[in-house]
DRENKE-305267 format. One record per atom (N, C-alpha, C): residue in one letter; x, y, z. Coordinates in steps of 0.02 Angstrom, whole numbers, padded with zeros to 5 digits, always signed. Layout:
AXYZ...
REM end
This chain:
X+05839+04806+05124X+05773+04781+05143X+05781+04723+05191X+05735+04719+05242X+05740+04655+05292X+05731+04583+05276X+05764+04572+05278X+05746+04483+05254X+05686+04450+05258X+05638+04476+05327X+05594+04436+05352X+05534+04497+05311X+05555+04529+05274X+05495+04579+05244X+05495+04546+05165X+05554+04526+05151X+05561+04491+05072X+05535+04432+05067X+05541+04360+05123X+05488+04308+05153X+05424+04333+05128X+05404+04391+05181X+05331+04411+05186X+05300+04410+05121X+05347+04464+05080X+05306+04447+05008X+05318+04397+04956X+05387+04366+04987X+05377+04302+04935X+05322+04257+04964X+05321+04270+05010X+05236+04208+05052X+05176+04251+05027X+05154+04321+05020X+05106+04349+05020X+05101+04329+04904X+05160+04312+04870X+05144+04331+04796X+05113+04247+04791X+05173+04199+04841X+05135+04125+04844X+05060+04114+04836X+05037+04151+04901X+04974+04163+04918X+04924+04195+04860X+04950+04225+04819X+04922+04255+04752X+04901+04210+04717X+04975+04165+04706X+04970+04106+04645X+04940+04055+04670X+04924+04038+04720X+04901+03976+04735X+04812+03995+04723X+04798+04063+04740X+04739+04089+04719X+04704+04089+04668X+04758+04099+04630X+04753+04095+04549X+04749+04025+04509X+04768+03991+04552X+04765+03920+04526X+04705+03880+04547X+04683+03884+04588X+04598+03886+04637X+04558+03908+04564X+04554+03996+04565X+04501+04007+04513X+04493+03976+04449X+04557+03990+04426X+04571+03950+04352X+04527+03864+04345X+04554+03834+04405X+04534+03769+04413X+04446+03762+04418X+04419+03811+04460X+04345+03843+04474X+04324+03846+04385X+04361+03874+04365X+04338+03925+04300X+04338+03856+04248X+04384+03822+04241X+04375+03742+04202X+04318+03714+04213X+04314+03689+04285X+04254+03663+04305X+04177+03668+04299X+04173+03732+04279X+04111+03760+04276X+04078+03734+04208X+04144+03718+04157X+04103+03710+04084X+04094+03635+04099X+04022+03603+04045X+04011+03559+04046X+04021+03516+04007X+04088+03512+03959X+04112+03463+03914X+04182+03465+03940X+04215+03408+03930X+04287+03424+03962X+04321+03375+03893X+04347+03418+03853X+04375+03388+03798X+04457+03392+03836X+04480+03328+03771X+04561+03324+03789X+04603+03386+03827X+04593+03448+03791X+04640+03507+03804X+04630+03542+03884X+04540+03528+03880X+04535+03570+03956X+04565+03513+04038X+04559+03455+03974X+04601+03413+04048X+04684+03419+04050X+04689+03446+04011X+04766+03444+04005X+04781+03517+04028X+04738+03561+04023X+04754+03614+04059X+04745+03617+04140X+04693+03584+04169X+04681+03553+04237X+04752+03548+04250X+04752+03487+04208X+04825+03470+04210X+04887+03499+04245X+04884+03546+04190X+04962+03594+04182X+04934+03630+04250X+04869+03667+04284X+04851+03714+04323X+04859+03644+04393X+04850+03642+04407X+04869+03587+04450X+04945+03576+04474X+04983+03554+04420X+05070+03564+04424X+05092+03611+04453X+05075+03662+04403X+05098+03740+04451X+05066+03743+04507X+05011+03723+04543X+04991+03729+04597X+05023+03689+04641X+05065+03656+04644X+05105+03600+04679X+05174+03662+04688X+05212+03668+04639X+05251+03699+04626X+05219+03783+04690X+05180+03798+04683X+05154+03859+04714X+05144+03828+04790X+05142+03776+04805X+05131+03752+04868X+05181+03729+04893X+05232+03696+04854X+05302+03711+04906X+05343+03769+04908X+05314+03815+04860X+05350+03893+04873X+05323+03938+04950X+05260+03917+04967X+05213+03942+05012X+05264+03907+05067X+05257+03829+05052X+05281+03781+05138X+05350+03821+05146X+05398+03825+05085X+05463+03857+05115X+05468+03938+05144X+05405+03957+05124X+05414+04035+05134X+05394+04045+05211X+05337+04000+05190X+05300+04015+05285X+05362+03976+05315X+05393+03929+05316X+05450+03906+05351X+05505+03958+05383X+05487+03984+05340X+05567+04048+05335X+05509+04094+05389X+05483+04111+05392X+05422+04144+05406X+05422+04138+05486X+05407+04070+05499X+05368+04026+05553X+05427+04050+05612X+05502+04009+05586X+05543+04005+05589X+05578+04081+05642X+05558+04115+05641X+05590+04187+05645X+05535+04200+05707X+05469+04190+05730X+05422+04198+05753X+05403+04138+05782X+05445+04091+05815X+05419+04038+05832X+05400+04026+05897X+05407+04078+05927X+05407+04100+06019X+05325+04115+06013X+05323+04164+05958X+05250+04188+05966X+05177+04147+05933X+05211+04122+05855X+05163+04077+05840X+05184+04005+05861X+05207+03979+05881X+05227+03897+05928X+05141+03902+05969X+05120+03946+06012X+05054+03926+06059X+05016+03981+06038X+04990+03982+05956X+04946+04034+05931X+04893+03977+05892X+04830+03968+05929X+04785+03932+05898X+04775+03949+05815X+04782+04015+05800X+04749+04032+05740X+04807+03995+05687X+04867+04014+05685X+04942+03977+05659X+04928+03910+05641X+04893+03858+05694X+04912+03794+05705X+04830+03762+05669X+04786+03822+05673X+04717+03822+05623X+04754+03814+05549X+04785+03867+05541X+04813+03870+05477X+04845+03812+05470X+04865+03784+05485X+04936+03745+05472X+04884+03670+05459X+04829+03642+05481X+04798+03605+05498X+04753+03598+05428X+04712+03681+05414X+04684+03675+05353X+04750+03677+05313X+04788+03687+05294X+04859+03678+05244X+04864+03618+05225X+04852+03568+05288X+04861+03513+05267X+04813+03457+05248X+04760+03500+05261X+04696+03459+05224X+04684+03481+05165X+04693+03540+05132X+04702+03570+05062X+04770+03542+05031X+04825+03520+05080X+04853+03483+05006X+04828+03426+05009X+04819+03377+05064X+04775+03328+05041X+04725+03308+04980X+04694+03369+04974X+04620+03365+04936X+04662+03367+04884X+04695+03429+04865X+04739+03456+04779X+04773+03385+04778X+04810+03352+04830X+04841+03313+04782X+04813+03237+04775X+04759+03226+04817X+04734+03178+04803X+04668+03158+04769X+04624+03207+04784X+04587+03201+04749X+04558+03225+04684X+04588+03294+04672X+04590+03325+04620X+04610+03317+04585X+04677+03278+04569X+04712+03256+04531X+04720+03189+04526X+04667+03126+04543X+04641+03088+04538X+04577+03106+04482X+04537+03141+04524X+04481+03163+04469X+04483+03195+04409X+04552+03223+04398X+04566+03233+04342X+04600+03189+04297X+04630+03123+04314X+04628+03069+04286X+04572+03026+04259X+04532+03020+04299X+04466+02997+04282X+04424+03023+04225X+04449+03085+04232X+04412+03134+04170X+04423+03115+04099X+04477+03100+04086X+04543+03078+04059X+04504+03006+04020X+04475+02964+04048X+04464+02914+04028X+04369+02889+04026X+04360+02979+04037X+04277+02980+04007X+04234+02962+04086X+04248+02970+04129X+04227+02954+04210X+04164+03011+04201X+04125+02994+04244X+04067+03052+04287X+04109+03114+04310X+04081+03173+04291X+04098+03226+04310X+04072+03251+04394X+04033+03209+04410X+03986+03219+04452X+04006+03229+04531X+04016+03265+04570X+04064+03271+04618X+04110+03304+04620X+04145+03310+04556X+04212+03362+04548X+04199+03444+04570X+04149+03472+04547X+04138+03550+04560X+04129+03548+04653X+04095+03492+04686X+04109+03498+04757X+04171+03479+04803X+04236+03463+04756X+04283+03446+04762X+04327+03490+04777X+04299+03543+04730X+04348+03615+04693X+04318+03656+04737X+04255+03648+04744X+04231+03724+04796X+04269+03720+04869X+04276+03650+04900X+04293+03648+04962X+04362+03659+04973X+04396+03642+04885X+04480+03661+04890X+04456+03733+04882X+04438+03782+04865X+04435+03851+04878X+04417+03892+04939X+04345+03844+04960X+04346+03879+05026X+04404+03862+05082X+04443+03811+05079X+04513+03783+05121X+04561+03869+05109X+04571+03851+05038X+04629+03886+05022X+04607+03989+05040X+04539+03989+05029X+04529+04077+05061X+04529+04061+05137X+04528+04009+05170X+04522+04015+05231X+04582+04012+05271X+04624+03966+05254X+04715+03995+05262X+04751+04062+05239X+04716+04090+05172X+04724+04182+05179X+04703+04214+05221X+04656+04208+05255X+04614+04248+05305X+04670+04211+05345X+04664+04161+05384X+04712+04169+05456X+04755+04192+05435X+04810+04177+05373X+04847+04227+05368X+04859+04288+05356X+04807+04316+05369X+04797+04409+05352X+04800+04399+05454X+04760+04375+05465X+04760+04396+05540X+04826+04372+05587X+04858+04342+05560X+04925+04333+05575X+04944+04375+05578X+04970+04417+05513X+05007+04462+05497X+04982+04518+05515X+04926+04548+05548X+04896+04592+05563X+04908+04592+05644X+04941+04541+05680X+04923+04522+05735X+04892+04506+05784X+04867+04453+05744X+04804+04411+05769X+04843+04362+05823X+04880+04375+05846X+04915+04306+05891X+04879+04293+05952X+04868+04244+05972X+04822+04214+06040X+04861+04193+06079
REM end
């Protein structure tokens, strides 16, 4: 099997889990009591989402890396790469701030618009990356 096809799906299963860690986090949020356990699951769902986000940075690296002639002057790539880095921003700063706060009985108030915008970030770096991979190059 080609190396740069085993990348692909170790970036495409990344892309799964980091998905999965979005909804889950969505799916916490939605209830309106946040006892000890559901912050500690935030918690734990959060970790792995870190963990899922430097599996993504090394994969697309390996990725990037191999294709750098073509995505180097591809607006859509450098879109991606731009929201990437405003979605880890948000996951790691503010989400996991606000889930400290939770922690110590804070306003819930703001957090669900916190989480939606980390979701719409994170489907919106799948999509350029579907059109990447589809050959969307500019």
């Amino acid at each position: 099997m080609d190396f740069h096809i085993i990348l692909l799906t170790l970036h495409v299963i990344g892309a799964g889990l980091i998905l999965g860690v979005v909804l889950l986090s969505l799916f916490a949020a939605f209830r309106k009591t946040w006892s000890p356990e559901r912050i500690a699951t935030l918690h734990f769902i959060g970790s792995f989402g870190k963990w899922a986000s430097v599996w993504q940075l090394l994969t697309g690296i390996g990725l990037a890396s191999g294709e750098w002639d073509e995505l180097g002057s591809s607006p859509i790539f450098w879109t991606k790469m731009v929201l990437y880095v405003l979605e880890g921003a948000l996951a790691g700063m503010l989400i996991e701030r606000r889930a400290k706060q939770l922690e110590v009985g804070a306003e819930t108030s703001g957090f669900m618009t916190i989480l939606l915008v980390h979701a719409i970030l994170i489907i919106g770096i799948v999509v350029l990356g579907v059109f990447l991979v589809a050959g969307g190059h500019e």
